[in-house]
N, C-alpha and C positions, 0 to 999 in steps of 0.2 A: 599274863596275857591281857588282862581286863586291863593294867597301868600301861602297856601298851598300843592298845587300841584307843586310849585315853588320849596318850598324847599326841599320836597321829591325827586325832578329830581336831587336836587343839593347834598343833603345827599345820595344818588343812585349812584351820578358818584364820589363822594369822596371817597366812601367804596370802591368801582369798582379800583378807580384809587391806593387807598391802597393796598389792595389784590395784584394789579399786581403787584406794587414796592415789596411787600416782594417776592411776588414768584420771581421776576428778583434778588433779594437781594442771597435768596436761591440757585439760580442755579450758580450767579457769586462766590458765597462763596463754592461752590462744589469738589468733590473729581475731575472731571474732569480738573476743573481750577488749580486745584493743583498740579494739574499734569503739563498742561502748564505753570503754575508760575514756577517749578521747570527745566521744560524744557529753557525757557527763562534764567532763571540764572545762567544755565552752559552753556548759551552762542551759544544756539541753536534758531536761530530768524529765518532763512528762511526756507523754506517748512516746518517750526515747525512737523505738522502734520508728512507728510514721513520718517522727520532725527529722529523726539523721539517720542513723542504720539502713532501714532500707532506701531512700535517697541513695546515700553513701554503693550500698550496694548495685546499685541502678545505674550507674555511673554521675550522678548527679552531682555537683558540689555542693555543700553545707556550710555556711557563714558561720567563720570560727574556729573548723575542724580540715586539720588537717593529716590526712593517713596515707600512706605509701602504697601507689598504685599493686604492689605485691603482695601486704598486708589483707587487703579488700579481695583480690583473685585469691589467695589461699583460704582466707573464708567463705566465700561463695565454694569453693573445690568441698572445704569441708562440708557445708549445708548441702550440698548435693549428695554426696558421700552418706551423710545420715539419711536423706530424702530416702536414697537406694534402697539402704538396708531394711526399712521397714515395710 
């Protein structure tokens, strides 16, 4: 009973510990990251956020960066979406 309830705890925190690697997997691979990946690679590292992201987000253009009107709305969805939940 006791190698039982063992491996259930262990099969428990493995599925647990899966789940959350793809959801971290998902959110790194996200429109929002994509946005900062793009930002980064035209050369925008400091206050990322202020110089492009939110511009970008705002509907702003940023010299350099270019991101796919659908890109930028599915990250605003998500950022709101988190907004919600907490």
């Amino acid at each position: 009973m006791k190698t039982l309830l063992s491996l259930t705890l262990v099969l428990t925190c493995t599925v647990g510990h899966t789940v959350m690697a793809q959801s971290s997997t998902e959110t790194r691979e996200g429109s929002c990251i994509q946005i900062m990946d793009a930002c980064k690679a035209a050369g925008y590292n400091k206050n990322i956020s202020k110089t492009c992201t939110q511009p970008l987000l705002n509907g702003q253009s940023v010299s350099g960066v270019n991101v796919p009107a659908s890109v930028i709305s599915d990250c605003k969805a998500k950022k709101s979406q988190l907004k919600a939940e907490k």
